[in-house]
C-alpha positions as a Markdown table, in Angstrom:
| # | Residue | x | y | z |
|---|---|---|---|---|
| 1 | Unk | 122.1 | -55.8 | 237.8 |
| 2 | Unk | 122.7 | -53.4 | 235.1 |
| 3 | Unk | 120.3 | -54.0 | 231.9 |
| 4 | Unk | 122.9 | -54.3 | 229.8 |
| 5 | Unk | 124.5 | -57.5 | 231.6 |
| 6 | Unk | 121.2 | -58.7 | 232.0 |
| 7 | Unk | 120.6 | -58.6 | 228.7 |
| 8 | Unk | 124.0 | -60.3 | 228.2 |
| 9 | Unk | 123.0 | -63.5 | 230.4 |
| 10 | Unk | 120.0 | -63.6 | 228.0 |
| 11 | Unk | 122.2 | -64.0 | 224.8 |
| 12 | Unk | 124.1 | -66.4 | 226.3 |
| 13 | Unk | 121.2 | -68.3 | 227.2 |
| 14 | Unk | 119.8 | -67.9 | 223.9 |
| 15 | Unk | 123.1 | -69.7 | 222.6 |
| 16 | Unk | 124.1 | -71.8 | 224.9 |
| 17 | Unk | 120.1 | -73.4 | 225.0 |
| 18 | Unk | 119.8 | -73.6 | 221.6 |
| 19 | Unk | 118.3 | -76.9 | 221.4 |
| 20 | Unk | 115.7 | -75.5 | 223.6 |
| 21 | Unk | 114.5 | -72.5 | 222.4 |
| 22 | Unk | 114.7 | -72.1 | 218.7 |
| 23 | Unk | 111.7 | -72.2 | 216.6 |
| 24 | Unk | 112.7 | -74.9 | 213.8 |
| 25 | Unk | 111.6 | -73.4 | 210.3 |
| 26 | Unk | 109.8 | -75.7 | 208.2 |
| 27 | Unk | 111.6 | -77.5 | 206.0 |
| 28 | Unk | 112.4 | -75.6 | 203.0 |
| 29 | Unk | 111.3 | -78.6 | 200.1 |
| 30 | Unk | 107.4 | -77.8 | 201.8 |
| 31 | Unk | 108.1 | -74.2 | 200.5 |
| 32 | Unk | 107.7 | -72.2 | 197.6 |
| 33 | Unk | 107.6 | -69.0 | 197.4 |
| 34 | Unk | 106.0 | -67.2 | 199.5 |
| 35 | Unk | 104.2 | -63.8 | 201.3 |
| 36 | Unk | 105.3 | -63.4 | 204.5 |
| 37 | Unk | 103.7 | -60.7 | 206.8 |
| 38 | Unk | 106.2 | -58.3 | 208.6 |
| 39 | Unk | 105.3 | -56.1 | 211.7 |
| 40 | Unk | 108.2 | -53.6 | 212.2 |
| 41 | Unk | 108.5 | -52.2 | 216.0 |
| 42 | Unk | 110.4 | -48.7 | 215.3 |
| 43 | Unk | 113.7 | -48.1 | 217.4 |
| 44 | Unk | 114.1 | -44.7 | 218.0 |
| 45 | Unk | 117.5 | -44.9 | 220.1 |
| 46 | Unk | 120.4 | -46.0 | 219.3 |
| 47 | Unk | 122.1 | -46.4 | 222.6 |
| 48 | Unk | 119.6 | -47.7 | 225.2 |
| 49 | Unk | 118.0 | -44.6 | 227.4 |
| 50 | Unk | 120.2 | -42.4 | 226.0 |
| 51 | Unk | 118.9 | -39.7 | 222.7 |
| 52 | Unk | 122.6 | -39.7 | 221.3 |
| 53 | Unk | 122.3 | -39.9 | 217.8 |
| 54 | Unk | 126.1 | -39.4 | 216.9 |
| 55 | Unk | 128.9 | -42.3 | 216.9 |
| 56 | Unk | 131.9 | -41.2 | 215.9 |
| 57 | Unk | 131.6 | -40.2 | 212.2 |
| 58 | Unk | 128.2 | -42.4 | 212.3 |
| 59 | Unk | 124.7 | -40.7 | 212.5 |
| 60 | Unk | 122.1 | -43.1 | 213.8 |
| 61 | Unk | 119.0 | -42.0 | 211.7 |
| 62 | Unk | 116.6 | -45.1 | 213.2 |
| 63 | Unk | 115.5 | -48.6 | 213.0 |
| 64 | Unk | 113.3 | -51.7 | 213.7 |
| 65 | Unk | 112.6 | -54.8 | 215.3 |
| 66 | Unk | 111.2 | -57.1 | 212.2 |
| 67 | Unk | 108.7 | -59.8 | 213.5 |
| 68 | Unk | 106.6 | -62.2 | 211.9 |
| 69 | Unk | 104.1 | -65.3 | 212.5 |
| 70 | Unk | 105.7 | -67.4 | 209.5 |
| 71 | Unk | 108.4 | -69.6 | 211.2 |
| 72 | Unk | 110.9 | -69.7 | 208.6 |
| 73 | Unk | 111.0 | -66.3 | 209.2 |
| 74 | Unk | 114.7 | -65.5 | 210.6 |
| 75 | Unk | 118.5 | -66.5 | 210.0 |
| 76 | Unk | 119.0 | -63.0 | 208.1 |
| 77 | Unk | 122.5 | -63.7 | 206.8 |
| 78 | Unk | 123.3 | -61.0 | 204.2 |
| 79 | Unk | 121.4 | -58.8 | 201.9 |
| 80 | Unk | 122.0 | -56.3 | 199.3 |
| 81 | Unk | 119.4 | -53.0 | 198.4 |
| 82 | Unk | 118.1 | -53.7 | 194.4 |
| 83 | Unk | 117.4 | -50.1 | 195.1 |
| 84 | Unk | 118.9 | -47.4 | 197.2 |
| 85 | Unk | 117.6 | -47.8 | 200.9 |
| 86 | Unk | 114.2 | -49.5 | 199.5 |
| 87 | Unk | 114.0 | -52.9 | 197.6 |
| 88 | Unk | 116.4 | -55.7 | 198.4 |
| 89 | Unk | 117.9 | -59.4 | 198.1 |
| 90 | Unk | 119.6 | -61.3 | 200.8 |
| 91 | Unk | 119.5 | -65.0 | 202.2 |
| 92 | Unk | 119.0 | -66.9 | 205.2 |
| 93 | Unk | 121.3 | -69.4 | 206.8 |
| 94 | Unk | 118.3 | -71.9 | 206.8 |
| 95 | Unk | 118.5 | -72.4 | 203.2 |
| 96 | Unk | 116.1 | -69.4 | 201.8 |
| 97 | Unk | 116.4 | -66.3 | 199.7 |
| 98 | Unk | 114.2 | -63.3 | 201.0 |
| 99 | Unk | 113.0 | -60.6 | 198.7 |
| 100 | Unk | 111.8 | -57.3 | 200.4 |
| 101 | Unk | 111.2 | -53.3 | 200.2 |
| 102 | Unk | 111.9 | -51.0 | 203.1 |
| 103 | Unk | 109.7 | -47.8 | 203.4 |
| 104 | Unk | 110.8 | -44.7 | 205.2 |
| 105 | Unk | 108.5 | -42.1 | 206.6 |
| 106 | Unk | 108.6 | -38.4 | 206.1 |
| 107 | Unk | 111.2 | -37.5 | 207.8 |
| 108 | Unk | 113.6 | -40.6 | 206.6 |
| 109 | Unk | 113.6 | -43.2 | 209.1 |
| 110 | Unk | 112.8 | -46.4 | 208.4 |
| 111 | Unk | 109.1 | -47.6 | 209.4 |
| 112 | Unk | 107.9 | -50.3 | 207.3 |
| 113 | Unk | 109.4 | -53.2 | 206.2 |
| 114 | Unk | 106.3 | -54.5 | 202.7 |
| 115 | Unk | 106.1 | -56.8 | 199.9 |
| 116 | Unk | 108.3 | -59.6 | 202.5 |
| 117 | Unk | 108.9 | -63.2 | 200.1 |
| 118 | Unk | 111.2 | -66.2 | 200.9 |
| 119 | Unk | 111.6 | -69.4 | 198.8 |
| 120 | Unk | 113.9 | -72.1 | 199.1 |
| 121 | Unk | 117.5 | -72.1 | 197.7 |
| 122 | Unk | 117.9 | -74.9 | 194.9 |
| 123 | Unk | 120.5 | -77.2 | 194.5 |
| 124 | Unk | 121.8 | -78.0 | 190.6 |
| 125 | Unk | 118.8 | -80.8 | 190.1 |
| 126 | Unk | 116.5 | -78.0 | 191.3 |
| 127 | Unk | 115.7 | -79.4 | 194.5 |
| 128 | Unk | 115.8 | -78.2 | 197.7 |
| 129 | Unk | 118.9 | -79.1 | 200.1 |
| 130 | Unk | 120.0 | -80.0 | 203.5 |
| 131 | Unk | 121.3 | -76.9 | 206.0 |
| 132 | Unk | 125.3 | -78.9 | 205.1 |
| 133 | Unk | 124.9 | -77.2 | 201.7 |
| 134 | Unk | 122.3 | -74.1 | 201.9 |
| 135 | Unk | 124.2 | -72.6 | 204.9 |
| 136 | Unk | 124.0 | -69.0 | 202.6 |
| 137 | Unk | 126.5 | -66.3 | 204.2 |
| 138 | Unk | 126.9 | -63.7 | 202.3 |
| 139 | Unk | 126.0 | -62.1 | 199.2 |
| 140 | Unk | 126.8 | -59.5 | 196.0 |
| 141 | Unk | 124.8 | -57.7 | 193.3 |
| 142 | Unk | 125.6 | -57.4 | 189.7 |
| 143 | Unk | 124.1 | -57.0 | 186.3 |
| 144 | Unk | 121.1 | -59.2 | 186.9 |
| 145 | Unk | 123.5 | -61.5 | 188.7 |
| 146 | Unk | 123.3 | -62.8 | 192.4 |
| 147 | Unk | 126.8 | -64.0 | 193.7 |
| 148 | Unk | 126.5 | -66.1 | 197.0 |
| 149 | Unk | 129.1 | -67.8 | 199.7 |
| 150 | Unk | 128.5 | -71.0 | 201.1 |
| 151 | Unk | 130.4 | -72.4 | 204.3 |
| 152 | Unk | 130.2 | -75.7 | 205.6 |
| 153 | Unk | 130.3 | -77.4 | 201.8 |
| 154 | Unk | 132.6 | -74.1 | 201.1 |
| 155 | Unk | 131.5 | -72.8 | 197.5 |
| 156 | Unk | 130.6 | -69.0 | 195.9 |
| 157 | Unk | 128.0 | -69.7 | 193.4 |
| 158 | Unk | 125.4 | -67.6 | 190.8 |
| 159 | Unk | 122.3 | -67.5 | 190.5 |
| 160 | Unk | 120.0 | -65.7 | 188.0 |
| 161 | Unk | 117.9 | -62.5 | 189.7 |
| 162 | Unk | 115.0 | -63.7 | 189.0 |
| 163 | Unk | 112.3 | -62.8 | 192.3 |
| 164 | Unk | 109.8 | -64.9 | 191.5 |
| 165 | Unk | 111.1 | -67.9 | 190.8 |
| 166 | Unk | 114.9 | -68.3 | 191.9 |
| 167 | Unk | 116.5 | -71.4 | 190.2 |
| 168 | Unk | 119.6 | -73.4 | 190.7 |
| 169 | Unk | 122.7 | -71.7 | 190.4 |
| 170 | Unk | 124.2 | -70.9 | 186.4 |
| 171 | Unk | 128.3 | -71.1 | 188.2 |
| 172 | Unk | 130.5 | -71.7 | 190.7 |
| 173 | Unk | 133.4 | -69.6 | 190.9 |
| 174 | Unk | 137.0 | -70.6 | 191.8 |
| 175 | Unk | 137.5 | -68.5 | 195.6 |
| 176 | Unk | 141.0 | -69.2 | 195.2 |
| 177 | Unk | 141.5 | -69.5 | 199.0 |
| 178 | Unk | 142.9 | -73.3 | 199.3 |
| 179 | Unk | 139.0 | -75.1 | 200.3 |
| 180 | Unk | 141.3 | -76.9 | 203.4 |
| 181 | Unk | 141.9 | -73.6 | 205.0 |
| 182 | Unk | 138.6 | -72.8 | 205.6 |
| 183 | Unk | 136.7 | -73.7 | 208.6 |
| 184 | Unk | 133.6 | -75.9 | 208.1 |
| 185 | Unk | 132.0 | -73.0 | 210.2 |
| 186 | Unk | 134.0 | -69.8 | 209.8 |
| 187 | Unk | 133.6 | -69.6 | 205.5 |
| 188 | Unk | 133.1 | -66.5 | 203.4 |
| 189 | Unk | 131.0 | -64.4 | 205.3 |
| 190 | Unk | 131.6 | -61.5 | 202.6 |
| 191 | Unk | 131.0 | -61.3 | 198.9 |
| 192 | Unk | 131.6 | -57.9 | 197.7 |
| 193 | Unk | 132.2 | -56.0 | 194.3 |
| 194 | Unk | 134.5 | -53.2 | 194.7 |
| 195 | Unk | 133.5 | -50.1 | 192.9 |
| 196 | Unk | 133.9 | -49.7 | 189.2 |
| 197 | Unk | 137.3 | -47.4 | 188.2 |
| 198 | Unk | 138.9 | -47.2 | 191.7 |
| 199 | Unk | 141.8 | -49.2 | 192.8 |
| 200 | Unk | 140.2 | -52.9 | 192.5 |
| 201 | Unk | 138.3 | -51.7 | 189.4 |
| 202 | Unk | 135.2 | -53.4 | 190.3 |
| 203 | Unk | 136.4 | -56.4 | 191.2 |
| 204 | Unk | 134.6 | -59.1 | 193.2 |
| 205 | Unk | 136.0 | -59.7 | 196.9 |
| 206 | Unk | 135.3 | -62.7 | 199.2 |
| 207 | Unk | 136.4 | -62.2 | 203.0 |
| 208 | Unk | 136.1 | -65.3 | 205.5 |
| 209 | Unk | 134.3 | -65.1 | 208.7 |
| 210 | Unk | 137.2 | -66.9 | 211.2 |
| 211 | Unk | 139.4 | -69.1 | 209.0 |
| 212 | Unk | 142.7 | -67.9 | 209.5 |
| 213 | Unk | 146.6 | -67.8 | 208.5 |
| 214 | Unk | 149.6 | -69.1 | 210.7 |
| 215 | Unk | 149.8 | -65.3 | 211.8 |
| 216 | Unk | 146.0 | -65.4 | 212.9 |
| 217 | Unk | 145.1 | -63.2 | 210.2 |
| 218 | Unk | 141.9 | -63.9 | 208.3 |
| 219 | Unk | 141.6 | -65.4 | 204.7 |
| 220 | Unk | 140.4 | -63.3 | 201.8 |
| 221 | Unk | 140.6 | -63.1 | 197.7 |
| 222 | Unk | 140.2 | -60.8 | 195.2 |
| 223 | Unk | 138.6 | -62.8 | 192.7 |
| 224 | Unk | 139.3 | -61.3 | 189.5 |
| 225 | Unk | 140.8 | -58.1 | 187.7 |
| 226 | Unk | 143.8 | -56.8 | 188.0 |
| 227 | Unk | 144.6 | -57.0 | 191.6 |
| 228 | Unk | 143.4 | -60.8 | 191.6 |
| 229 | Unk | 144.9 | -62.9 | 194.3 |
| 230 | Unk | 144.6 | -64.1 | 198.3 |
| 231 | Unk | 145.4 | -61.4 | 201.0 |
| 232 | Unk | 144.5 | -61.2 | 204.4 |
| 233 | Unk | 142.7 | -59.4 | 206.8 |
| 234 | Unk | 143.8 | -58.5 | 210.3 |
| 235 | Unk | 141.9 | -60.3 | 213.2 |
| 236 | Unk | 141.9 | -58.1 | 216.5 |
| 237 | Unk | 140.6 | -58.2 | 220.1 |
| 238 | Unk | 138.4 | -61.3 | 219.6 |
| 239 | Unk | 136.2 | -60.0 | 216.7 |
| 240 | Unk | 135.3 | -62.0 | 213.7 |
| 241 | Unk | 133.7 | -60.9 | 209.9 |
| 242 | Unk | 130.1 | -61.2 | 209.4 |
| 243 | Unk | 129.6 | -59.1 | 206.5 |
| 244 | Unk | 131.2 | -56.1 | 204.5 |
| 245 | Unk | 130.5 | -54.0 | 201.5 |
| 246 | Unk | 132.6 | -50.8 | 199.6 |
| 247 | Unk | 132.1 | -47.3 | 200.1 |
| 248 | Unk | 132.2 | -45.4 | 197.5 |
| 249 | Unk | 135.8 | -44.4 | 197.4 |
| 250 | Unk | 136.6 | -47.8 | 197.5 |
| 251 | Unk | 137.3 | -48.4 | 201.4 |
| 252 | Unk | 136.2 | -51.9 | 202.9 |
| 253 | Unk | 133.3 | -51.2 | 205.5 |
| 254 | Unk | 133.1 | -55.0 | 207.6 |
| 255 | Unk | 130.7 | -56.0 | 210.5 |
| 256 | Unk | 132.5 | -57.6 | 213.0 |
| 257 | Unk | 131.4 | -59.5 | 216.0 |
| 258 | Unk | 132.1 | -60.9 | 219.1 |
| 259 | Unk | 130.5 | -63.2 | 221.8 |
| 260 | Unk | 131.6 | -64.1 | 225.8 |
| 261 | Unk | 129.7 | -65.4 | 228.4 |
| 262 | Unk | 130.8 | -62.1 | 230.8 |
| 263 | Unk | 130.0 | -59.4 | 228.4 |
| 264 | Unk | 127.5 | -60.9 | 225.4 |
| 265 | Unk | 127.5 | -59.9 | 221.9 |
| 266 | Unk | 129.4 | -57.0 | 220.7 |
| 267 | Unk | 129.4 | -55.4 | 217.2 |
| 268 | Unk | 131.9 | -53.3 | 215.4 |
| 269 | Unk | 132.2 | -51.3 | 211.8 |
| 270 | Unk | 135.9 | -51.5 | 210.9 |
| 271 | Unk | 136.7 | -49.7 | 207.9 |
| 272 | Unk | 139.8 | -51.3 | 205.6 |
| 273 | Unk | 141.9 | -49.0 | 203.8 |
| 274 | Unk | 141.5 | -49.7 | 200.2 |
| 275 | Unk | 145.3 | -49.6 | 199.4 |
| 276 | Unk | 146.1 | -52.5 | 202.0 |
| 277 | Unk | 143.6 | -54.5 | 199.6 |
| 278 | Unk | 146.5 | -56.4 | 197.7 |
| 279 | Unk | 147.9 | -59.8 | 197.0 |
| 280 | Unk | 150.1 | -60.9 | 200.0 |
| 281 | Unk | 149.0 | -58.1 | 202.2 |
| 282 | Unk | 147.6 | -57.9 | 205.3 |
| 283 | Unk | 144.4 | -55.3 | 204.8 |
| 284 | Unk | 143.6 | -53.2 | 207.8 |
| 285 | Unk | 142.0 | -50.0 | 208.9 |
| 286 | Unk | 140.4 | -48.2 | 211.6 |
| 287 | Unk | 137.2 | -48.9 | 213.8 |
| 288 | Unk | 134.5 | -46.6 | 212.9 |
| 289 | Unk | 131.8 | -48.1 | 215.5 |
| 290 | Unk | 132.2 | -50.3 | 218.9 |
| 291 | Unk | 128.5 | -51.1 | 220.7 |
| 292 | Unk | 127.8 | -54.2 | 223.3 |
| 293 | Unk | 124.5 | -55.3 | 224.7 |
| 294 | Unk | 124.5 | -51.6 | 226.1 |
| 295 | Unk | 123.0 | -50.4 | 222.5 |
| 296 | Unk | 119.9 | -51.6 | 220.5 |
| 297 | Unk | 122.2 | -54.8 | 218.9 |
| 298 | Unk | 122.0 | -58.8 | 218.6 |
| 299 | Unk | 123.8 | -61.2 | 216.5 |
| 300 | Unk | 124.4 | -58.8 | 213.8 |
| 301 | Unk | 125.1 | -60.6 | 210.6 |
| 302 | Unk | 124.8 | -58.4 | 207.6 |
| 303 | Unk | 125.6 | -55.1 | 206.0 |
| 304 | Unk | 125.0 | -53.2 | 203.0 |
| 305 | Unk | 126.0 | -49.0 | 202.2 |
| 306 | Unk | 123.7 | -47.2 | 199.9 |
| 307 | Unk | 123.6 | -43.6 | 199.1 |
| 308 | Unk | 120.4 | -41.4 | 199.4 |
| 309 | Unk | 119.2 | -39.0 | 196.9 |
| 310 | Unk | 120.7 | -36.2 | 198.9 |
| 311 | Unk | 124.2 | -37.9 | 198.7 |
| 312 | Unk | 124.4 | -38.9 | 201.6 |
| 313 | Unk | 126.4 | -42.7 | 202.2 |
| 314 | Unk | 124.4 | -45.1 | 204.6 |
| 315 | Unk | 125.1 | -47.7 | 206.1 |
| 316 | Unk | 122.2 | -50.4 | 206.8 |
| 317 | Unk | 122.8 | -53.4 | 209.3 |
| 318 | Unk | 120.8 | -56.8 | 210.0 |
| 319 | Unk | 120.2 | -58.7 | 212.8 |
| 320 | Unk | 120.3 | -62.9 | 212.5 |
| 321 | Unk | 118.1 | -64.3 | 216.0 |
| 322 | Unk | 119.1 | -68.3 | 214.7 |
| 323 | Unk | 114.8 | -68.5 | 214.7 |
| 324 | Unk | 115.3 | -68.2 | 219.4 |
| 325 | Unk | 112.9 | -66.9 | 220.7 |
| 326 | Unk | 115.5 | -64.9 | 223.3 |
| 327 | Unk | 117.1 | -62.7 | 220.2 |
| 328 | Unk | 116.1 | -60.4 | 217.8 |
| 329 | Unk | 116.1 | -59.3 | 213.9 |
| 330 | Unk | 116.7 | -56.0 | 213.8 |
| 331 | Unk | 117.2 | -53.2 | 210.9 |
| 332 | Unk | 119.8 | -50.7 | 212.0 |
| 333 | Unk | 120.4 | -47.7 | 209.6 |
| 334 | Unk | 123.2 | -44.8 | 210.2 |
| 335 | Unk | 124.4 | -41.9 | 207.7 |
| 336 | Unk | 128.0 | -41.7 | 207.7 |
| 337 | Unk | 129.5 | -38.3 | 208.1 |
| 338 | Unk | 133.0 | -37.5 | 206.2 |
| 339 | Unk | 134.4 | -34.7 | 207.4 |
């Protein structure tokens, strides 16, 4: 058997035996914040036993496998760098934010992920919820701002950036998107602001994970500015959204994934063409990346792009393992190359 499919008929295991084999965090009302100590296992290759390093116009420049003791460790849905390629924000789909920095060694991979918090997401009276409504998707940066998507009990809400004490969230913003044509399950995935000046003029962008049109295309808003207003997003060969953020001409990068029993996970970086962004379109664009359980991948759920001091625009990917014990989180970072 190839290692590839074997490691296929593991993911599906690790789904399909869910009840079985996930390590239940503790319940987040027991938590505040707190330390949590990361070991980070470095992944040299990209695509397993092979030293390729190039993927179309994507560089692989290294990454790691993220494992810790702490049980409510895991569920990494989205995060966003505070700092380029070093400190960072994201949540969990269990119902906690998780603050941390990544380090890079000398010659500019990453090596260790330090100063690793979580604490639990509060509902308006302060208290902590049930995983019906702290199922936290996706996430966006701004001006001391965090910006959030919910599924299940759909909502996009803000919170104050405040690390050490994270309160209840300050709004909750109108996602336009009618609330009945969301899936309990398939909700905004994405929060994204589009650069400031370029087409969308920094507007913020929501993109759903799986709820889709009549025409099977997948929901998404621009939520303010002048361009405000619902399009959608083209759904192809089985794929759904996970996560996205804007390059810096304004293009949509997404992560996209699929799942079937034969072939496993797969993972894909599509990259929509910033002029198909626009009310009553359908957006679109080419794939940049295609890997299956062939290449160093799991159930990859978020994505943030960065640029280094050098220039160069990077693109940083996160692994959620649903707290099994059969999958993985995993940091993936890749330079993309425009030529």
């Amino acid at each position: 058997m190839r290692a590839d499919a074997a490691r296929a008929g593991v993911f599906a295991l690790a789904l399909l035996g869910a009840g079985l084999v996930f390590l239940q965090p503790s319940p987040a009302q027991e938590t505040g914040l707190q330390s949590l100590s990361i070991s980070a296992r470095p992944i040299p290759e990209f695509r397993i036993g092979s030293s390729q390093t190039r993927f179309g116009p994507l560089e692989f420049t290294g990454g790691l496998e993220m494992v810790s003791r702490d049980r409510d460790f895991g569920a990494l849905s989205s995060f966003r760098f505070l700092s380029p390629g070093g400190r960072f924000v994201g949540v969990a789909d269990t119902g906690f934010w998780f603050f941390g920095t990544l380090l890079h060694d000398e010659e500019g991979r990453p090596s260790v992920v330090a100063d690793f918090t979580m604490s639990a997401i509060l509902d308006p009276d302060g208290r902590t919820g049930e995983k019906w409504t702290t199922d936290a998707e996706s996430i966006a940066v701004r001006d001391g701002v965090v910006t959030v998507g919910f599924e299940r009990q759909h909502r996009i809400s803000q919170f104050r950036l405040e690390p050490e004490h994270m309160g209840s969230a300050i709004a909750d913003l109108n996602f336009l998107v009618p609330s009945y044509e969301l899936r309990t399950n398939r909700g905004f995935e994405t929060i994204a602001y589009a650069p400031a000046g370029g087409a969308l003029d920094g507007a913020l962008v929501a993109v759903a994970e799986r709820s889709i049109d009549q025409n099977g295309n997948i929901f998404a808003a621009v939520l303010d500015g002048p361009q405000k207003g619902i399009f959608t997003v083209a759904r192809r060969d089985g794929f759904d959204i996970t996560d996205g953020a804007f390059l810096p001409d304004g293009d949509l990068l997404l992560l996209e994934r699929s799942f079937s029993m034969a072939t496993g996970v797969g993972m894909r970086l599509r990259r929509i063409e910033a002029e198909t962004i626009r009310q009553g379109r359908v957006a679109d664009g080419p794939v940049l990346l295609q890997a299956d359980m062939g290449y160093q991948i799991d159930n990859m759920e978020a994505l943030d792009v960065w640029q280094r001091p050098d220039g160069a625009t990077m693109v940083s990917l996160m692994s959620d393992d649903n707290h099994s014990i059969l999958q993985r989180n995993l940091y993936l970072e890749f330079r993309l190359v425009e030529e």
